[in-house]
C-alpha positions as CSV (number, residue, x, y, z in Angstrom):
1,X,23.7,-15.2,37.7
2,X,24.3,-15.6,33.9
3,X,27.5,-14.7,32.1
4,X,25.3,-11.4,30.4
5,X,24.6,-9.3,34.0
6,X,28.2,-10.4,35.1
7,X,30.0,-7.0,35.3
8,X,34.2,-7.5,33.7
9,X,34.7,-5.2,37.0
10,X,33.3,-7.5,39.7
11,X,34.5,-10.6,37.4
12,X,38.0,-9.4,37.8
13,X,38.0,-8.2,41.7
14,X,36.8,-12.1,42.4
15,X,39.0,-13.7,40.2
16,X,41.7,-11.5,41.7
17,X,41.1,-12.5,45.1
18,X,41.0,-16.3,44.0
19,X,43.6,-16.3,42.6
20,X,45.5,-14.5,45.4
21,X,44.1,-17.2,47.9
22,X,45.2,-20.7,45.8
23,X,48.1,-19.1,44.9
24,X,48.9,-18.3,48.5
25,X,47.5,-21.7,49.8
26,X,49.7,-23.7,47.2
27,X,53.4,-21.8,47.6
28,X,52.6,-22.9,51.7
29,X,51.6,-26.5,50.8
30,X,55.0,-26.5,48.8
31,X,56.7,-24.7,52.0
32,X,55.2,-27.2,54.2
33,X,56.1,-29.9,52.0
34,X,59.6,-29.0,51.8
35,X,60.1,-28.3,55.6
36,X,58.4,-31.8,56.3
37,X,60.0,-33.8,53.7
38,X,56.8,-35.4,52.3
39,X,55.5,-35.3,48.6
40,X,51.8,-35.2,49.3
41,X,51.3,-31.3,50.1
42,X,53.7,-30.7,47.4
43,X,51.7,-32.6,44.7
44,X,48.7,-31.0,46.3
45,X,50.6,-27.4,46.1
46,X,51.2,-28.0,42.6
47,X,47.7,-28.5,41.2
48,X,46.7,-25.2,43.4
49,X,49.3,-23.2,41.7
50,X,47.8,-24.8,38.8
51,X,44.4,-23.6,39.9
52,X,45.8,-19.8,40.7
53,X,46.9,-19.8,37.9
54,X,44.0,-20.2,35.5
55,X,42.2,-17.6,38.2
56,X,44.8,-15.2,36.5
57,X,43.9,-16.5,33.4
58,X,40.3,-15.1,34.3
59,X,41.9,-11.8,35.8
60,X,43.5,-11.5,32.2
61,X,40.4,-12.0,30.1
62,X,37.7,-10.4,32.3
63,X,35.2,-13.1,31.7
64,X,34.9,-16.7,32.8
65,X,36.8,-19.1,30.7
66,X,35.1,-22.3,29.0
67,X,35.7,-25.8,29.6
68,X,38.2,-26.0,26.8
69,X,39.8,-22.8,27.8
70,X,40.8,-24.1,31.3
71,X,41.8,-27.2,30.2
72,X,43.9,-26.3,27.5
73,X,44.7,-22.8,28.7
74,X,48.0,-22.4,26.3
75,X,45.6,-22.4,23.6
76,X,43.3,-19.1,24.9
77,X,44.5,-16.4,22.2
78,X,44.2,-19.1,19.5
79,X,40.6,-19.6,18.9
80,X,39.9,-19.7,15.1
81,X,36.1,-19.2,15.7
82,X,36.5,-15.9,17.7
């Protein structure tokens, strides 16, 4: 489906529960790698913190984001072309 028939609604309900689930999924890899002492699930909890949070990022906006959007998401309210 293109962005035009994506409703902001149902956009923001998904994003939502994406966010919920890498954000949940990367505080228990941190968990997990504090209990165990290893540094592998807690690398790998970091970058899915990193992922739930951009998800927000999409809760926020209401729309998907673009490539340079999610890699440089400090930089969404500073478009000069918008």
């Amino acid at each position: 489906m293109s962005a035009r028939h994506q409703s902001p609604r149902t956009v923001r309900i998904i994003s939502a529960l994406l966010a919920l689930v890498w954000l949940g999924a990367g505080f228990a890899a941190i968990v997990m790698a504090v209990s165990t002492s290893q540094w592998l699930p807690g690398v790998i909890g970091v970058a899915a913190l990193w992922y739930g949070l951009l998800w927000v990022g999409v809760v926020r906006l209401g729309r998907q984001l673009r490539l340079r959007e999610a890699l440089m998401p400090w930089r969404i309210g500073k478009r000069s072309d918008a």
